[in-house]
MARNU-458422 format. One record per residue (C-alpha): z, x, y. Coordinates in steps of 0.1 Angstrom, whole numbers, padded with zeros to 4 digits, always signed. Example, Ala and Ser with C-alpha at 12.3 -4.5 7.8 and 13.67 -1.06 7.14 Angstrom:
<atoms>
+0078+0123-0045/+0071+0137-0011/
</atoms>
This chain:
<atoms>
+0111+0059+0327/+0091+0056+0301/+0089+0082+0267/+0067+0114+0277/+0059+0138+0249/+0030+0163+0242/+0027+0170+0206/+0009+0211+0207/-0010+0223+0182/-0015+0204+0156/-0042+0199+0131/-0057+0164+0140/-0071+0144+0113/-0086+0111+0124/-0106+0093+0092/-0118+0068+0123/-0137+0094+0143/-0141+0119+0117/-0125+0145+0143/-0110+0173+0121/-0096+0198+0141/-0067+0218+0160/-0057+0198+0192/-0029+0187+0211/-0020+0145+0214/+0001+0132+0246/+0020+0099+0241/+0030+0082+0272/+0053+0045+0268/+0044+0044+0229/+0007+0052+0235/-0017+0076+0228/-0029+0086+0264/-0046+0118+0258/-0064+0136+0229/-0081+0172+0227/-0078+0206+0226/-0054+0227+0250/-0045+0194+0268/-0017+0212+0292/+0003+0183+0303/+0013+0195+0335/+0004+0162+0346/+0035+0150+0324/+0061+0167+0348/+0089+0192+0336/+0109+0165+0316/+0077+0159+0292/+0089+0164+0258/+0068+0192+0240/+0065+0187+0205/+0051+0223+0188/+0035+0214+0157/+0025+0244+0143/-0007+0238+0131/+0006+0211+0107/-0012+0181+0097/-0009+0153+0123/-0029+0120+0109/-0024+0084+0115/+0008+0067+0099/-0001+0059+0068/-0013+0019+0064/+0003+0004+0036/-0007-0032+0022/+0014-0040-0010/+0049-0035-0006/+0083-0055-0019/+0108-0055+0002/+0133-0082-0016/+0145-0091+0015/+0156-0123+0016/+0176-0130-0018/+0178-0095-0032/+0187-0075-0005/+0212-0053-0032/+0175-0039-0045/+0159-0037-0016/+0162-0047+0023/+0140-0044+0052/+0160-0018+0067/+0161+0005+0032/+0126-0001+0028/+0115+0010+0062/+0136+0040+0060/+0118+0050+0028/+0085+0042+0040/+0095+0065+0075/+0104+0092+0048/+0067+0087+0034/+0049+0086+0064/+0043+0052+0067/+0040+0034+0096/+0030+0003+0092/+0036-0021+0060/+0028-0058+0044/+0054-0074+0027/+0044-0095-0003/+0058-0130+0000/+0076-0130-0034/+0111-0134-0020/+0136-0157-0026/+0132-0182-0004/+0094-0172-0007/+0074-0165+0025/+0059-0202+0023/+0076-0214+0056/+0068-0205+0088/+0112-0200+0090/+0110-0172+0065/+0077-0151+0087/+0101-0153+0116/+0130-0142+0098/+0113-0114+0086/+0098-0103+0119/+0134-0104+0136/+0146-0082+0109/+0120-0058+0114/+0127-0058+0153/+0165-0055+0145/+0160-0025+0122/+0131-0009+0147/+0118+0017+0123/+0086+0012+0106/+0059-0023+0119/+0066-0048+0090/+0042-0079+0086/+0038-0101+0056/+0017-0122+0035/+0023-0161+0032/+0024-0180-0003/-0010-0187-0012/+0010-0219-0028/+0037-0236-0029/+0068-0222-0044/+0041-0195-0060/+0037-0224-0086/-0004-0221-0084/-0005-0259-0072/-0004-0270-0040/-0018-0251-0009/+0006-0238+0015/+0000-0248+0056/-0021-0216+0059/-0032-0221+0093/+0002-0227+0106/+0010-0201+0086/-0016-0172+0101/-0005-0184+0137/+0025-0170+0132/+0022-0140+0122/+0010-0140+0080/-0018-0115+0076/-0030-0125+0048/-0026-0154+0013/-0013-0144-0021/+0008-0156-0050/+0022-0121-0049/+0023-0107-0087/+0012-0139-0098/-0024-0145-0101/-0040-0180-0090/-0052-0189-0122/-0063-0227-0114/-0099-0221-0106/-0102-0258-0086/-0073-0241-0069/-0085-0208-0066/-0114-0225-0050/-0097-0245-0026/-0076-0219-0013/-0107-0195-0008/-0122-0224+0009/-0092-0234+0032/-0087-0195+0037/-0122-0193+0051/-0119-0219+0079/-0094-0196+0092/-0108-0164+0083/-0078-0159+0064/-0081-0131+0042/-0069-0141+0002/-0054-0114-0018/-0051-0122-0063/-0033-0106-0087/-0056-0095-0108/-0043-0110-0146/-0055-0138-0165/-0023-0152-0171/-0029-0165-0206/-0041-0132-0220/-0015-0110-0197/+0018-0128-0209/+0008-0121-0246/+0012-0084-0239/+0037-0056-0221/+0012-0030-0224/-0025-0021-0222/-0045-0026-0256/-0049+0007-0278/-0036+0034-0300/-0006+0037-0276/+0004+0003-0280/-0004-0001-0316/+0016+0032-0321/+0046+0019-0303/+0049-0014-0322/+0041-0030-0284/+0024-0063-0280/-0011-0052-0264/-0029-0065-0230/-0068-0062-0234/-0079-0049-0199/-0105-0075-0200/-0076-0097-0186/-0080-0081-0154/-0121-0085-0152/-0122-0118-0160/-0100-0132-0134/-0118-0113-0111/-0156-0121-0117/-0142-0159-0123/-0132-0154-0084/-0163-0133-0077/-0182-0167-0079/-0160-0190-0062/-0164-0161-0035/-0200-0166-0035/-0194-0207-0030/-0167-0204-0004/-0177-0171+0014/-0143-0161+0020/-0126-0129+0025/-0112-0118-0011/-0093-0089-0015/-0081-0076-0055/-0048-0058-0058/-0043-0029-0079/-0075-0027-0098/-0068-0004-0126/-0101-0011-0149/-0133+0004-0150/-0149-0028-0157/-0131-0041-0126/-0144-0018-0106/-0180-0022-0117/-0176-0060-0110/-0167-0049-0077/-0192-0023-0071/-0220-0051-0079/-0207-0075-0059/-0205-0054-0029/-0239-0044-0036/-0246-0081-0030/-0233-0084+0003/-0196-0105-0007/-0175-0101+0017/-0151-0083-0009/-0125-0057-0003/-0102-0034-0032/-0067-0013-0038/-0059+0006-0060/-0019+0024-0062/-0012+0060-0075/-0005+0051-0109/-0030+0044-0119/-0053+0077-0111/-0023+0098-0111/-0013+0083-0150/-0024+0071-0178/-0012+0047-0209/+0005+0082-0226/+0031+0082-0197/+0049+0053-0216/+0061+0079-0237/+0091+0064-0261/+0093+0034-0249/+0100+0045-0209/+0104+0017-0190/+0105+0033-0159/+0065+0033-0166/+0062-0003-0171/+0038-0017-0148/+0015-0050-0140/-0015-0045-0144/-0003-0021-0170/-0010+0021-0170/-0041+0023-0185/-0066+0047-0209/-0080+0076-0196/-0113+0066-0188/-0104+0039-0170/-0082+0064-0151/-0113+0084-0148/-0130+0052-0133/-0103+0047-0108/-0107+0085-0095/-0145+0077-0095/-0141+0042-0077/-0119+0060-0048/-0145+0089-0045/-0179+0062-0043/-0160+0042-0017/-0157+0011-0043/-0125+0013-0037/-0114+0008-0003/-0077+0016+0004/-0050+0034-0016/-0013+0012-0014/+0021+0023-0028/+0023-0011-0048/+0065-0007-0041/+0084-0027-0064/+0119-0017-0068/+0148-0027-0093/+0176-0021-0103/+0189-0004-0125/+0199-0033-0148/+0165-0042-0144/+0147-0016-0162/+0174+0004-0185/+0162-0025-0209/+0146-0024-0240/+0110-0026-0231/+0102-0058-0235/+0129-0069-0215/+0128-0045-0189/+0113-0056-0153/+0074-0050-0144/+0068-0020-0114/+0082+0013-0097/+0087+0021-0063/+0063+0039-0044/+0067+0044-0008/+0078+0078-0008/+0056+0093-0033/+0026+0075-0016/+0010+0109+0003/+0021+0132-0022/+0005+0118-0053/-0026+0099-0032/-0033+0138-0017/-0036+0150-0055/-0072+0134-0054/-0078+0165-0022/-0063+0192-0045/-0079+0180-0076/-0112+0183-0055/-0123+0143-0062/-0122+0140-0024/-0120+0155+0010/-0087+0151+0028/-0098+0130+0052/-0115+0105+0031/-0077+0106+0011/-0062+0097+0046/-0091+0071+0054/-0080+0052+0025/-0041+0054+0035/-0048+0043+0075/-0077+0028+0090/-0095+0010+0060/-0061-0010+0049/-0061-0015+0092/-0094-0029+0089/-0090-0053+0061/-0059-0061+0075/-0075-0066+0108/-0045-0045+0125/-0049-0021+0153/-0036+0008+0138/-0049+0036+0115/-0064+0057+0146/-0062+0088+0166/-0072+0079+0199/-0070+0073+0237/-0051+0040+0242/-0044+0038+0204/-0005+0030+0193/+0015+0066+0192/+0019+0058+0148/+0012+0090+0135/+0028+0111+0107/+0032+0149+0106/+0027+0167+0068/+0020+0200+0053/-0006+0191+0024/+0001+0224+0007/+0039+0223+0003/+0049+0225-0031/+0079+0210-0047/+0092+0187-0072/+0095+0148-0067/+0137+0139-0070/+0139+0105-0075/+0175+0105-0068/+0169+0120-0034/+0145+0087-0027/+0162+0067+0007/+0150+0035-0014/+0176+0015-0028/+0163+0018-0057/+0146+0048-0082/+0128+0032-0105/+0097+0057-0107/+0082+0077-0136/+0074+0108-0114/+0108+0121-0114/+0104+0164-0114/+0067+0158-0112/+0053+0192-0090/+0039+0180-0062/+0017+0190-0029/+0027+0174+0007/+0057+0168+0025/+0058+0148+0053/+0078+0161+0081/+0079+0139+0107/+0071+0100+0113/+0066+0087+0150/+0060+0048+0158/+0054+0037+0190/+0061+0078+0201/+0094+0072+0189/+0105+0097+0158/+0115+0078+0131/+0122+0103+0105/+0124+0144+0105/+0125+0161+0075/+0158+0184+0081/+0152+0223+0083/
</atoms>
C-alpha cells in the first residue's frame, strides 16, 4: 500500500502560487494529492497518517544549486550520504553537486556513480553538474550532450572560472545547441591568484595580498558578450559585487537569457569577519566591503538576483587551521542555509516568501527541475520550520563532516523541524 499521510494545520507557504495561508496538504505514494484548508481526509481511511503541524511553517524543500559533496576521492571530508543528511537537517530537498571531484564529473561513469549513491543513501534528490572541460583544465570541451542525456543539469569548471574567452565561447555555443545551461566562477584568474582577500583597509591592515573586486566584473561582462553572440543560457555563481550585480541588472534589462546566486556570506558578512587572520572566513570570491554587502541585500530584494544557494564547501580540519595563506578557500553551508537566508525577512529587506522563492522554485526553474512547489500532483518535498525560533548556530552540532563555518554562536531565527522527500520524513528535529 502505498504511504498515506495528512499533514493538519500548517502554515502553507508556496512562492509559486503566492498562497500564504493556514491549510492542510495530503500526500498519497510520494505526491501531493490534495491542498486546502480543512481538507478532512476521511477519504484516506483510518490508517492515514495525521501529521499535526501546529501552525508551523510548511514550504517547499529548499532548492539548492551549489553544493560540494567530495564524493568520489574525498569522501573523509565529505560523502553523499553525510552531505544529504546535513542538507535533510537544513531543509533541503533537493541539491546539485559541483563536478570538482576527484575523478571529476567529466564522464558519463562518474554521473551514474553519483546517482546510484544517491539512490543507495535515499535521503535528499542529488544531481550534478558535468565538467565544462576536460580535466577542469579550461581546454578542451567535455561530450556535453552525452553528458546532459544522462542526467548533468548543467556545465561548469566548478571553482575554476573558464578564463579562455575562444573557449568560453565555444562552450556557450556548444551549451546552446543543447539548451544546456553554463554555470562560471566568477574570477579572472590572473587578478584572483594575486590575492587571498578582497582589496581595502582590511587587507592592507592585515599585511594580506588584496583581490580588487573588479576581478569578479570583468570576467562576467567579458561573458556578457559572448552571451550576446552565442545566446546561451549563462548562469554566475556567488556574485558578491555591486558592480556585478549592475552588469547583471543591465543585461537582464536587455533581454539575455541570464540568471544569478548569491550564498549567505556574502549579505550576512562582510570583509571585517576575517578578523585576525580567521581562516574559517576565507572564501572565493572573497567576503567583501560593506557596500557591496549592501548591494547584495539590494540585488536579492529587486529580483537581480535570482536564487539564494549554501555554496557548501567543506574541509578539514587540516585544511583550514593554516596560516591564511595556506589555508583552503570556502565553509560549509547546508545547515545554516534557512537560518541565515531568513535574516533578509527579519531584517525587513524582504517578505518571507520572496526569501523562500529564492531557496525553491527559482533555483527549480533555472535548473529546469520539477520541484520547488506546493501543489496538486507536485512531489511531497517539503520542509517544516518555525521562522521565529531563536538560538545559537553550534557548529559542532553540524551532521556535516566537516565544520568549517564562521557562524559558530552566531543568534539566529529558524529551525527546521522536519524534512519530507517523496512523503517520506527524512529528518525530525528531536523534542
Amino acid at each position: 500500500m502505498s504511504l498515506r499521510r495528512l499533514f493538519r494545520g500548517a502554515r502553507l507557504l508556496d512562492p509559486d502560487s503566492g498562497r500564504d495561508g493556514v491549510g492542510d496538504i495530503i500526500v498519497v505514494g510520494g505526491r501531493i494529492a490534495a491542498i486546502g484548508a480543512n481538507i478532512s481526509g476521511d477519504e484516506l481511511g483510518p490508517d492515514v497518517e495525521i501529521v499535526d503541524v501546529g501552525g508551523s511553517c510548511l514550504a517547499p524543500g529548499l532548492v539548492d544549486m551549489r553544493v560540494q559533496l567530495r564524493e568520489p576521492g574525498a569522501e573523509h571530508i565529505e560523502s553523499v550520504e553525510s552531505g544529504s543528511q546535513a542538507a535533510a537537517a537544513g531543509g533541503v530537498t533537493t541539491m546539485v553537486a559541483l563536478p570538482n571531484t576527484e575523478p571529476p564529473v567529466d564522464d558519463v561513469s562518474v554521473v551514474e556513480f553519483l546517482a546510484r549513491r544517491a539512490r543507495e543513501v535515499r535521503l535528499t534528490k542529488v544531481h550534478t553538474y558535468a565538467t565544462a572541460t576536460k580535466g577542469m583544465a579550461g581546454k578542451e570541451l567535455t561530450e556535453m550532450g552525452l553528458l546532459a542525456a544522462n542526467g548533468a543539469l548543467g556545465f561548469t569548471d566548478g571553482v575554476k572560472a573558464i578564463a579562455d574567452a575562444l573557449i568560453m565561447r565555444r562552450v556557450l555555443a556548444y551549451a546552446r545547441t543543447f539548451d544546456q545551461l553554463v554555470i562560471q566562477h566568477p574570477e579572472e584568474p590572473s587578478l584572483a591568484s594575486a590575492g587571498e582577500v578582497t582589496e581595502g583597509e582590511i587587507a592592507t591592515r592585515l599585511g594580506l595580498a588584496g583581490i580588487t573586486p573588479a576581478a569578479e566584473v570583468i570576467i562576467v561582462e567579458r561573458d556578457l558578450r559572448l552571451v550576446a553572440i552565442t545566446g546561451a543560457r549563462y548562469h554566475v555563481a556567488h556574485v558578491s559585487t555591486a558592480a556585478t550585480i549592475e552588469a547583471i541588472r543591465r543585461a537582464k534589462t536587455d533581454g539575455l537569457p541570464v540568471t544569478c546566486d548569491t550564498a549567505p556570506p556574502y549579505f550576512a558578512l562582510n570583509e571585517t569577519a576575517i578578523g585576525d587572520y580567521r581562516t574559517f572566513a576565507k572564501l572565493s570570491p572573497p567576503l567583501r566591503a560593506e557596500h557591496d554587502r549592501r548591494a547584495v541585500v539590494a540585488g536579492l530584494a529587486d529580483g537581480t538576483i535570482d536564487a539564494i544557494a549554501s555554496d557548501h564547501s567543506p574541509w578539514d580540519q587540516d585544511s583550514k587551521r593554516l596560516p591564511f595563506s595556506s589555508a583552503s578557500y570556502g565553509i560549509v553551508g547546508l545547515e545554516t542555509l534557512l537560518p541565515l537566508s531568513l535574516e533578509l525577512y527579519h531584517n525587513r529587506h524582504l517578505p518571507l516568501i520572496d526569501v523562500l522563492r529564492r531557496l525553491t522554485i527559482a533555483p527549480a526553474r533555472i535548473l529546469g527541475l520539477g520541484v520547488g512547489r506546493l501543489a496538486a500532483g507536485a512531489p511531497a518535498d517539503f520542509v517544516i520550520f518555525d521562522p521565529d525560533a531563536k538560538y545559537r548556530v553550534r557548529t559542532d552540532a553540524f551532521r556535516s563532516k566537516s565544520k568549517n563555518a564562521p557562524f559558530d554562536g552566531r543568534p539566529v531565527q529558524g529551525r527546521v523541524e522536519l524534512t519530507v522527500v517523496d512523503g517520506r520524513t527524512i529528518f525530525e528535529r528531536a523534542a
